[in-house]
N, C-alpha and C positions, 0 to 999 in steps of 0.2 A: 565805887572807885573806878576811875576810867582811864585803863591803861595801853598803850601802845607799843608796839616793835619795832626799836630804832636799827638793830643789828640782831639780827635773831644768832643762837646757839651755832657755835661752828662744830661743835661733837655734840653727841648724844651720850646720857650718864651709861647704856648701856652698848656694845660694841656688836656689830656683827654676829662675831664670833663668839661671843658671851650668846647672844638671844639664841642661835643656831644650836649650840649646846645643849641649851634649856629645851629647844623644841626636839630635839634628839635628827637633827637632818645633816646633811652632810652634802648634799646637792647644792650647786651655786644655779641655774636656771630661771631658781625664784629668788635670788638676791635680791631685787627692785623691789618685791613685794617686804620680804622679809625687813628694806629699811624703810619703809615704808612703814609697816609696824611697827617698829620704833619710835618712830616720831610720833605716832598715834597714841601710842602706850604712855608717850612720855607726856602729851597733852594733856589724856586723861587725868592721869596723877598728879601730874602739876593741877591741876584744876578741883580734885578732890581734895587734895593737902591746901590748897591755896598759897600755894607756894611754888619756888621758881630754883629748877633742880642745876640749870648748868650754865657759863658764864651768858650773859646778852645783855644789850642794852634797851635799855626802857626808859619811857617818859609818862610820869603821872600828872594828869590833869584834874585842878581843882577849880571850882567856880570864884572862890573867894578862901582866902587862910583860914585857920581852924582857930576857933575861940581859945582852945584849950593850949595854944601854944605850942603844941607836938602837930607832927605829923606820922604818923603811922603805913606802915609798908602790910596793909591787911592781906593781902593781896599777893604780895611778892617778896616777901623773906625770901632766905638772907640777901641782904645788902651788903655789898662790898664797895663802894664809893659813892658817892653826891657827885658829878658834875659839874651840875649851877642850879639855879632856884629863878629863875626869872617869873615876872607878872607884867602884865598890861593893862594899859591905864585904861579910863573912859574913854579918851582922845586918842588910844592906839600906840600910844610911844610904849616901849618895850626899856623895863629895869633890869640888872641883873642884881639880886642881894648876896651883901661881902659874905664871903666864906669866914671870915671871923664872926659873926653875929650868929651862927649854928654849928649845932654839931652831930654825926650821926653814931646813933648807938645800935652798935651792931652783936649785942650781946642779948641784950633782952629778947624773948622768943620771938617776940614780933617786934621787929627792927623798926626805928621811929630816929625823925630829925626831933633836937632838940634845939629851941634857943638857948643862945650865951646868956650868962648873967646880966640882967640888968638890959636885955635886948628885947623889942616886941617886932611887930609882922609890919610890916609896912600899912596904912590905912586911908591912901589911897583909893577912889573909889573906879574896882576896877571890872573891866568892858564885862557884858553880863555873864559868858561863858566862858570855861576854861583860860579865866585869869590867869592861873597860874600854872605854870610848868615845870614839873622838876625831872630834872634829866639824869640817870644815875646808872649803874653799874649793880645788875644784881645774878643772883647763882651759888653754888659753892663753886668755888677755883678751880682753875685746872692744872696740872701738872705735865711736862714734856718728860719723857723717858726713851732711852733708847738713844742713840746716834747713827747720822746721817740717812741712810736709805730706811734705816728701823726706825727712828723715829717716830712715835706715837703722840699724841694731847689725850691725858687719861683727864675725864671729870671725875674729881675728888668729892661724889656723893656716899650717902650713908649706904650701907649693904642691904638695909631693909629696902630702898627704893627701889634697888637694881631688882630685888625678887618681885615685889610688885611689879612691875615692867613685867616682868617674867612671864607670869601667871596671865597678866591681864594680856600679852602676844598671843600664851596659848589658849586663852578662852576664845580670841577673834581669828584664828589662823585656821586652827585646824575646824574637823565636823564633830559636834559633840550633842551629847542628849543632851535634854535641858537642866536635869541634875548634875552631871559633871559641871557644864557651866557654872552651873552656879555654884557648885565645889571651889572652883579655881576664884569666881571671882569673889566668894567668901574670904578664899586665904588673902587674897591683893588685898582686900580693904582691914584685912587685919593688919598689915604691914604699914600699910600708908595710916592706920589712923593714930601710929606711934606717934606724932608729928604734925597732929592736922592741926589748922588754925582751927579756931569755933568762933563765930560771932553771935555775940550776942544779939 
C-alpha cells in the first residue's frame, strides 16, 4: 500500500505536558527534544498498529482497482472522509469517480470504500502506475477546548495509545540498561497490540 502526506497532523495524540509528566522533568531547556520525541513515538506506533492516530490528510495510490470491489485502509484506519477517487487513463486524461457510486465504511476495524449497489470500478485501461488516487481524511478527531488565549486542539485518541507513547519516549530519552529497555518497550507493544492491524 503506497501512501503519502498531503497535510501532516497539526497536534500530536500526546501533549507536552502529558509526555514531561510521564518522564517525571519539569525543565523546559529540552523542550525541542522532548517534541521531538513525540513525533517519534507517534511514528513508531502509528507504524506498529498500522494505523493513523490524529487528524491529516493522505493519498492512497493504487496501480489499477481492486477485483474485489472494496478498497481497504490497511494501512491507515480510521478514516474520517473520502475526498475524491480520481484514475488516469493510458492517454493521461485525469477522471474524477461520482461520490454516489461509493461509500466509506468507517465502522469496520479496518475501514474500506465500498461500491453503491449495482456500481463497478471504472475499466478503463489505466497509465501503468499509480492509476489511481484516493485522497481522503484519516485519524481519530479532534476536539477544541478552552477559550481564547486557553484554547487547546486535544486529539480524541484511545488512552491505551497515549501510554504507548509514553513508555516508548522513556525508553529513547533517557539512559537505561538493556533490560529496563526492554521492560518499557515490552509494556508499549502490550498497549499498542490492543488495536493492531495483522495482515495476512
Amino acid at each position: 500500500m503506497k501512501i503519502k502526506v498531503i497535510t501532516p497532523p497539526a497536534v500530536e495524540p500526546l501533549t507536552r505536558a502529558e509526555a514531561k509528566q510521564h518522564m517525571g522533568i519539569s525543565y523546559t531547556h529540552n523542550d525541542t527534544l522532548v517534541d521531538s520525541a513525540i513525533r517519534q513515538a507517534r511514528e513508531y506506533c502509528e507504524g506498529y498498529q498500522r494505523r493513523k492516530f490524529v487528524t491529516q490528510t493522505l493519498e492512497l495510490y493504487l496501480d489499477r482497482f481492486p477485483p474485489c470491489g472494496r478498497i481497504e485502509f490497511l494501512d491507515c484506519s480510521p478514516v474520517q472522509s473520502i475526498t475524491s477517487i480520481k484514475y488516469t487513463d493510458k492517454d493521461g486524461t485525469e477522471h474524477t469517480i461520482n461520490s454516489s457510486d461509493y461509500s466509506l465504511d468507517n465502522v469496520s476495524f479496518v475501514n474500506k470504500i465500498d461500491l453503491a449497489y449495482g456500481k463497478t470500478w471504472p475499466t478503463d485501461e489505466l497509465k501503468p502506475t499509480n492509476g489511481v488516487v484516493v485522497n481522503f481524511i484519516a485519524g481519530y478527531p479532534t476536539t477544541t477546548e478552552g477559550e481564547g488565549d486557553e484554547e487547546v486542539t486535544i486529539a480524541q485518541v484511545p488512552e491505551s495509545i497515549k501510554w504507548a507513547m509514553a513508555f516508548h519516549i522513556k525508553s529513547i530519552y533517557d539512559i537505561h540498561t538493556p533490560e529496563e529497555r526492554k521492560d518499557y518497550e515490552r509494556v508499549r507493544d502490550v498497549f499498542l497490540k490492543m488495536d493492531r492491524v495483522m495482515l495476512c
